[in-house]
KOLNUFI-608569 format. One record per residue (C-alpha): x, y, z; chain. Coordinates in pm, 1 decimal. Layout:
# residues N
+----------+----------+----------+-------+
!        X !        Y !        Z ! kette !
+----------+----------+----------+-------+
!        X !        Y !        Z !     A !
...
+----------+----------+----------+-------+
//
This chain:
# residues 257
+----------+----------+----------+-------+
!        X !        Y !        Z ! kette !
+----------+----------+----------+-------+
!    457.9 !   2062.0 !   -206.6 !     A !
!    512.7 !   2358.3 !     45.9 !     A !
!    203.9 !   2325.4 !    321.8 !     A !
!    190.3 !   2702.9 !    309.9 !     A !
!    177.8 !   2646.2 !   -154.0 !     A !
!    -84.7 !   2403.9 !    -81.6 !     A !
!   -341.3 !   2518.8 !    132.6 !     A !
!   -286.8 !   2825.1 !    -88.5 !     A !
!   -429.9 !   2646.2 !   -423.0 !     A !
!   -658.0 !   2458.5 !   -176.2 !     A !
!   -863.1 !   2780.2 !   -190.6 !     A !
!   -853.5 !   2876.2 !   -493.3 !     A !
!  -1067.3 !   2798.8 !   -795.8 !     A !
!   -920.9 !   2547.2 !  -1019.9 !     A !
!  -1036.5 !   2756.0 !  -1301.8 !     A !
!  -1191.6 !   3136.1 !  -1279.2 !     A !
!  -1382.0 !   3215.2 !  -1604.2 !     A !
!  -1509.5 !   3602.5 !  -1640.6 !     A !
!  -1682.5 !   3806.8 !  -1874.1 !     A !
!  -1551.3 !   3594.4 !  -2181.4 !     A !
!  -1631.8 !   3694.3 !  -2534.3 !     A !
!  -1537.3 !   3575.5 !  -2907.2 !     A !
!  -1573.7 !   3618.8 !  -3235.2 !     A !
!  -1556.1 !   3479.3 !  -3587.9 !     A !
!  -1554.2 !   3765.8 !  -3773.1 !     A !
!  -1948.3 !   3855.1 !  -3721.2 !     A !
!  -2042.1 !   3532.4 !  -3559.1 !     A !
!  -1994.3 !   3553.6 !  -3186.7 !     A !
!  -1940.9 !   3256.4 !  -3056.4 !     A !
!  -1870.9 !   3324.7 !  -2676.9 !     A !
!  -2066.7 !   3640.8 !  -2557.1 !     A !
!  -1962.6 !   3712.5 !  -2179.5 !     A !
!  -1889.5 !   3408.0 !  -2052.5 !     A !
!  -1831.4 !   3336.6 !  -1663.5 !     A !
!  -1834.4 !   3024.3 !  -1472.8 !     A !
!  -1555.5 !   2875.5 !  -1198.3 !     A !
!  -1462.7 !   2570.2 !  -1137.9 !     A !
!  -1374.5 !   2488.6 !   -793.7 !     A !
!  -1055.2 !   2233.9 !   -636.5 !     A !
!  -1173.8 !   1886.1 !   -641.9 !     A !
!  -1514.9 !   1916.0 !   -823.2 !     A !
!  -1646.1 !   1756.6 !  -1132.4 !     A !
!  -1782.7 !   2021.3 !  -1342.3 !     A !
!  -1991.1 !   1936.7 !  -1688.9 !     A !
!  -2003.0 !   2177.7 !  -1921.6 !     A !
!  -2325.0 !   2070.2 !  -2117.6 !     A !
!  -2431.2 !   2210.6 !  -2442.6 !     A !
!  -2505.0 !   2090.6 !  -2834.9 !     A !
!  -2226.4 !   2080.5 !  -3077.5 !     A !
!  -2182.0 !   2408.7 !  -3172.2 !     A !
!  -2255.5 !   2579.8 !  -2864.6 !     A !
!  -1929.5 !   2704.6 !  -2795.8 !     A !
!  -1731.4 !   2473.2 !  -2514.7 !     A !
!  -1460.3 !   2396.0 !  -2778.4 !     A !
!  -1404.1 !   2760.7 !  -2859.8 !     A !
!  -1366.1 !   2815.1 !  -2478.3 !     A !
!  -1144.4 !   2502.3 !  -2406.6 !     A !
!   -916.7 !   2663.1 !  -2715.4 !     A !
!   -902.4 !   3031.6 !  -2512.8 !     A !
!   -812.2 !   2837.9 !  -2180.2 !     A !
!   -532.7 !   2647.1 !  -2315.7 !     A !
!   -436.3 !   3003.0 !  -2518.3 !     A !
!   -485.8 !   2850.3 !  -2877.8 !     A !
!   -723.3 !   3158.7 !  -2945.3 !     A !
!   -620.3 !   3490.1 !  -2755.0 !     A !
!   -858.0 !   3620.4 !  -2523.2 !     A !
!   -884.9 !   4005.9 !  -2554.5 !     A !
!  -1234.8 !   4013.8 !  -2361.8 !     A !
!  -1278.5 !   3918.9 !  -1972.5 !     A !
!  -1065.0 !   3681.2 !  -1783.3 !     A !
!   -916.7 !   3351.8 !  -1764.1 !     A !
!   -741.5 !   3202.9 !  -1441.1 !     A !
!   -629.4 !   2877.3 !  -1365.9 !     A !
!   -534.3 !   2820.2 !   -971.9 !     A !
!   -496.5 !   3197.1 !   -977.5 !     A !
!   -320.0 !   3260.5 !  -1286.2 !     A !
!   -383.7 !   3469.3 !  -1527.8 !     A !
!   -363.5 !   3322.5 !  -1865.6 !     A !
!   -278.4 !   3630.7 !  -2105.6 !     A !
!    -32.9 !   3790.6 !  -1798.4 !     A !
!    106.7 !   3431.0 !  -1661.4 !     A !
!    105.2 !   3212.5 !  -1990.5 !     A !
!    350.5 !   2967.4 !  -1876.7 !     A !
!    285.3 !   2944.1 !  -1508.8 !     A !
!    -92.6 !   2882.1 !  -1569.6 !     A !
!    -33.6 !   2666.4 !  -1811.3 !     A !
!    196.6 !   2447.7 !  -1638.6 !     A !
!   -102.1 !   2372.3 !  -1390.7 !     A !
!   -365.9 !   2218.5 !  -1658.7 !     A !
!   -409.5 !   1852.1 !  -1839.6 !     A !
!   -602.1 !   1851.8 !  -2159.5 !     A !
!   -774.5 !   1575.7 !  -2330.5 !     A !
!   -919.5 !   1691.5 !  -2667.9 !     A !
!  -1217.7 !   1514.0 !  -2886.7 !     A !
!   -971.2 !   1429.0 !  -3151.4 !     A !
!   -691.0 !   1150.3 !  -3099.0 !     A !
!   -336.5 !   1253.5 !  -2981.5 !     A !
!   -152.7 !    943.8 !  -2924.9 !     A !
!    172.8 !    812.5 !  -3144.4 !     A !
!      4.1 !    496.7 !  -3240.7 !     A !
!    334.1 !    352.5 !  -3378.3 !     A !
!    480.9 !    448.1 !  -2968.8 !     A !
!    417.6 !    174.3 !  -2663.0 !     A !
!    213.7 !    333.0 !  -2397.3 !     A !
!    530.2 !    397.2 !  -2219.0 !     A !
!    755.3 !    594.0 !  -2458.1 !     A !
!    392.4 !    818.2 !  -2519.2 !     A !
!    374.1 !    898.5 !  -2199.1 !     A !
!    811.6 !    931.1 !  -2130.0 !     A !
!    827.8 !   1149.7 !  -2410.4 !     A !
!    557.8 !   1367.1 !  -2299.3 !     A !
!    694.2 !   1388.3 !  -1974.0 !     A !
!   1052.8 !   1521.4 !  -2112.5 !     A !
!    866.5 !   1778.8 !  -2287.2 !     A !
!    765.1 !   1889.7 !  -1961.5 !     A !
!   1144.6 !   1906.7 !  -1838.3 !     A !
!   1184.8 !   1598.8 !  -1629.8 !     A !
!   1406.5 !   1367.8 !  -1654.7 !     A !
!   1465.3 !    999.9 !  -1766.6 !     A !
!   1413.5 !    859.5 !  -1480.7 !     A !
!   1169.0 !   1032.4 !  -1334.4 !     A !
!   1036.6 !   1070.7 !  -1658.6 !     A !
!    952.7 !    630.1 !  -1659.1 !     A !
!    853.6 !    671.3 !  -1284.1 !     A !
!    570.3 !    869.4 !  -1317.0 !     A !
!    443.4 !    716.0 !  -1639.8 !     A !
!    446.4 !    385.7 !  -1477.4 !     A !
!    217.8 !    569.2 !  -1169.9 !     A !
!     11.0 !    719.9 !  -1447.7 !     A !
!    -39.4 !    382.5 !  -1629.4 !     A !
!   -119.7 !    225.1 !  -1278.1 !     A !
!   -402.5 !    514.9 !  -1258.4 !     A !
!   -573.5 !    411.9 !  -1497.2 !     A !
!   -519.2 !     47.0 !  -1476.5 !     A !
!   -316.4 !    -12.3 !  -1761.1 !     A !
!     18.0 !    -28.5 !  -1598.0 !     A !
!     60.9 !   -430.0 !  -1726.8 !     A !
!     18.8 !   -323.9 !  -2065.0 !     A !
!    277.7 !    -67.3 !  -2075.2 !     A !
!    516.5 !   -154.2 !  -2335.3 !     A !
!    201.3 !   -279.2 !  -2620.7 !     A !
!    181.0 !    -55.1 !  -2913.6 !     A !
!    -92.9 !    215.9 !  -2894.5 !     A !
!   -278.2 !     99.0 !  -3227.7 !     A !
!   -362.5 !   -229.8 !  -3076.0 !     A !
!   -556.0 !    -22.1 !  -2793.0 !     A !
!   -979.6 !    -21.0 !  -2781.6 !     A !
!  -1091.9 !    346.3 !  -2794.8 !     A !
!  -1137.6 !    346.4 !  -2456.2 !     A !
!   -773.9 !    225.9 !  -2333.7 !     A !
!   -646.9 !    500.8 !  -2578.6 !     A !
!   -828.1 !    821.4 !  -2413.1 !     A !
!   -693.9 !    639.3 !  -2040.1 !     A !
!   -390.0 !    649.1 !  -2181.3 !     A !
!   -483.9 !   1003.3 !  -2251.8 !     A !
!   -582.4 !   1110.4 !  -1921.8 !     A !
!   -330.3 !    893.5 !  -1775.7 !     A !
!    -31.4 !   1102.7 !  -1989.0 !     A !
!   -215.8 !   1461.1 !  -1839.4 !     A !
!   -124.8 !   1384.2 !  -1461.9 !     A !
!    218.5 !   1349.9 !  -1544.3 !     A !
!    328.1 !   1667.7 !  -1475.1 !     A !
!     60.6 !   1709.4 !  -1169.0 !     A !
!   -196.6 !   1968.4 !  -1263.3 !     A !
!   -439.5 !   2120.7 !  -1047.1 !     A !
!   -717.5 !   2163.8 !  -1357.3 !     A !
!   -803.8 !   1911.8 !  -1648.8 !     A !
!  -1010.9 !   2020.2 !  -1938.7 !     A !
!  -1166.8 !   1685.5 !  -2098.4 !     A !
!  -1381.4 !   1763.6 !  -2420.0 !     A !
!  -1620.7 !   1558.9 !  -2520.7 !     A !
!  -1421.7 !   1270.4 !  -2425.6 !     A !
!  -1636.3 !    953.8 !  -2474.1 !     A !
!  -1738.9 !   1068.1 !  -2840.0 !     A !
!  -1708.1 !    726.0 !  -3057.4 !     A !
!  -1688.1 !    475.4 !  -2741.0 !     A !
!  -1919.9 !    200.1 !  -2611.0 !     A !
!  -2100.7 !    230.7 !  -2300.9 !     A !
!  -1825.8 !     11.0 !  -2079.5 !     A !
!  -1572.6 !    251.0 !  -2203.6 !     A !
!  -1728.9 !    576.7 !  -2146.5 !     A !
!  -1835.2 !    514.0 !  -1783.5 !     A !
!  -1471.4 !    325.4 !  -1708.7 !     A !
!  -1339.5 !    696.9 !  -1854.9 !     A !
!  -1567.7 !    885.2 !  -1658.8 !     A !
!  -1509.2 !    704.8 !  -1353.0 !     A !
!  -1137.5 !    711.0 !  -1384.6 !     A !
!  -1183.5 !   1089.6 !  -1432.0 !     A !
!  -1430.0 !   1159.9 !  -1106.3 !     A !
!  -1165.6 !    968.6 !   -852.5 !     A !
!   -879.2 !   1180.4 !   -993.2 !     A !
!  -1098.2 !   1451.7 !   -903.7 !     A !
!  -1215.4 !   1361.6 !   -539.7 !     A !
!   -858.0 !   1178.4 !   -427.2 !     A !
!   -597.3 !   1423.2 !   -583.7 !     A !
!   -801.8 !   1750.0 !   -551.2 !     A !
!   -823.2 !   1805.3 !   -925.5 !     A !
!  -1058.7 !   2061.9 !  -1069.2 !     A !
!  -1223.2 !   1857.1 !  -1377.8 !     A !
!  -1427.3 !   2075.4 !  -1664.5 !     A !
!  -1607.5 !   1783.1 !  -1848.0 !     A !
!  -1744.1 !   1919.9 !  -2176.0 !     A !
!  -2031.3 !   1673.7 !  -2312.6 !     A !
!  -2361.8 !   1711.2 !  -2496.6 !     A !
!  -2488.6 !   1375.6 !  -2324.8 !     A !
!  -2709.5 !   1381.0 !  -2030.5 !     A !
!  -2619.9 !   1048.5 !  -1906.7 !     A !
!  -2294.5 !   1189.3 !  -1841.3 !     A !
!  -2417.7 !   1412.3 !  -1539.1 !     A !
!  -2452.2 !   1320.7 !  -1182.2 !     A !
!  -2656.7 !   1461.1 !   -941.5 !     A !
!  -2374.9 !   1564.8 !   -693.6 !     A !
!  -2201.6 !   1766.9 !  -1030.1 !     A !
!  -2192.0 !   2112.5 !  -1079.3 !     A !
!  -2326.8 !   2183.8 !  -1453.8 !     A !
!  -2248.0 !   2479.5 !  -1668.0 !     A !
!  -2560.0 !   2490.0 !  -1935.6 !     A !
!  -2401.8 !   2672.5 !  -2238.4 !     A !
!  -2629.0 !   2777.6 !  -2514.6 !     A !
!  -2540.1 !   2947.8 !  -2812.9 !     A !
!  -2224.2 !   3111.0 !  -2692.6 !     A !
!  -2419.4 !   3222.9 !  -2347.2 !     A !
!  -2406.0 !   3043.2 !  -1979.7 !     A !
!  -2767.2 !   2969.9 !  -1944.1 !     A !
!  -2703.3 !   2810.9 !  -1561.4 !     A !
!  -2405.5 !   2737.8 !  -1341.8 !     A !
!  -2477.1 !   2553.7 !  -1067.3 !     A !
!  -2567.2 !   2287.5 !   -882.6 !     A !
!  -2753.6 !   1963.3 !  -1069.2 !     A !
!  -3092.3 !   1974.5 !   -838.6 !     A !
!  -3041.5 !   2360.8 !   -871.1 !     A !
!  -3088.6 !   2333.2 !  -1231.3 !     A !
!  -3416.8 !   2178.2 !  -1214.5 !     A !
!  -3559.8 !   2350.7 !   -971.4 !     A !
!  -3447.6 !   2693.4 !  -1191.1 !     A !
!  -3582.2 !   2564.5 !  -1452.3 !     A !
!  -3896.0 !   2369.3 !  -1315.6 !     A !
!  -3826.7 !   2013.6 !  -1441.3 !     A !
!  -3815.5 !   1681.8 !  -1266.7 !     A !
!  -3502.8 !   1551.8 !  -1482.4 !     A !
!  -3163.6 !   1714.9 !  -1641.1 !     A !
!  -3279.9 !   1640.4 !  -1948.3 !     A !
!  -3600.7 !   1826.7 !  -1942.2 !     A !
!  -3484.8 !   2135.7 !  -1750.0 !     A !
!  -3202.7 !   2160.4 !  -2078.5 !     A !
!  -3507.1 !   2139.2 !  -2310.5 !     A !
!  -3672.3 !   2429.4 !  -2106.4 !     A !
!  -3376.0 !   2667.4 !  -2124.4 !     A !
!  -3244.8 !   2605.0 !  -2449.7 !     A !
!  -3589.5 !   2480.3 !  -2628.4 !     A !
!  -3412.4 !   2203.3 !  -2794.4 !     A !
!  -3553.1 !   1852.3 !  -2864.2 !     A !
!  -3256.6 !   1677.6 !  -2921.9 !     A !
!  -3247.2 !   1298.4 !  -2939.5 !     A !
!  -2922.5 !   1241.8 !  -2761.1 !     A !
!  -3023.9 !   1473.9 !  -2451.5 !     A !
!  -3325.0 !   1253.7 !  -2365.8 !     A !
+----------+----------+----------+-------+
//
């Protein structure tokens, strides 16, 4: 990459979110929606199923239209740059993606070639990918013989393959073990602090959440806080995460404690 290209996205936001709204017929399910999410940080976007992250990871990857506010990612603007903004993120969804019938290696290769590279640069960065998330030895197994939490690594691992500057992970651990979900979550907060990476982590768990993260509290379609974690409990008076998303939201939730 260009020096002059790089320090450019350097300062940018990975992701600029602005006055966001969305309906479902009457049911709004976004209602002015703004939060960033800066190069290199690990952002959680916390909130109760139902809450609205997946309708806003479905406007930032432009599977709903957004006719209200703005969406950028590394400075472009998702409705007036489709392709070029697009080009720049990594999604991992809640539901499963993977060819389970496919190796790890031709999931990843033909992923890549739908990206426009070639074969052999197609295999080389797979292979890099696979070594990412330390699964490069098992490269030509079968996907179905995969635990849960090999298959989302294999997941994240097929996202960098095309070098983004933003991924979008939502709720990502849903279904796996404890071992699993902090080997995902740890694989996902080096990407972010040795490649620069701008990470939106969508979870309803509290456990998830770190105390040097930024946090996005999203409440019935509405940013309740975005900010830093000890920022959050001092807004909202609490000694823990877990209690200052009680105060703001007034849920008792078992899974939050």
């Amino acid at each position: 990459m260009d020096a002059s290209v790089k320090q450019m996205s350097q300062s940018l936001d990975a992701l600029n979110v602005r006055g966001v709204s969305h309906r479902f017929g009457k049911l709004r399910a976004l209602d002015d929606v703004s939060l960033s999410v800066p190069t290199g940080s690990f952002t959680v976007l916390l909130g109760l199923n139902g809450a609205g992250k997946s309708t806003l990871f479905s406007l930032i990857t432009r599977l709903y239209d957004n006719t209200s506010g703005t969406i950028s990612i590394l400075g472009r603007d998702v409705r007036r740059q489709p392709t070029a903004a697009l080009q720049r993120l990594g999604v991992v969804f809640q539901a499963r993606t993977l060819d389970a019938d496919l190796s790890l290696l031709q999931n990843l290769t033909y992923h890549a070639a739908l990206h426009g590279l070639g074969a052999s640069e197609s295999k080389r960065r797979s292979i890099a990918a696979l070594e990412l998330v330390g699964l490069s030895e098992r490269a030509g197994e079968k996907v179905r013989h995969l635990s849960g939490g090999q298959a989302r690594r294999v997941e994240i691992a097929r996202c960098m393959l095309h070098r983004p500057g933003l991924l979008l992970l939502d709720e990502p651990t849903v279904g796996l073990d404890i071992g699993s979900r902090e080997s995902v979550i740890s694989i996902v907060r080096e990407l972010a602090a040795t490649h620069g990476i701008g990470v939106l982590w969508a979870t309803h768990l509290i456990d998830e959440i770190e105390n040097t993260d930024r946090i996005v509290v999203l409440d019935k379609g509405k940013v309740l806080y975005a900010g830093t974690v000890p920022g959050l409990r001092e807004h909202a008076g609490a000694d823990s995460v877990s209690d200052a998303f009680r105060a703001l939201t007034g849920t008792t939730q078992p899974e939050l404690a």
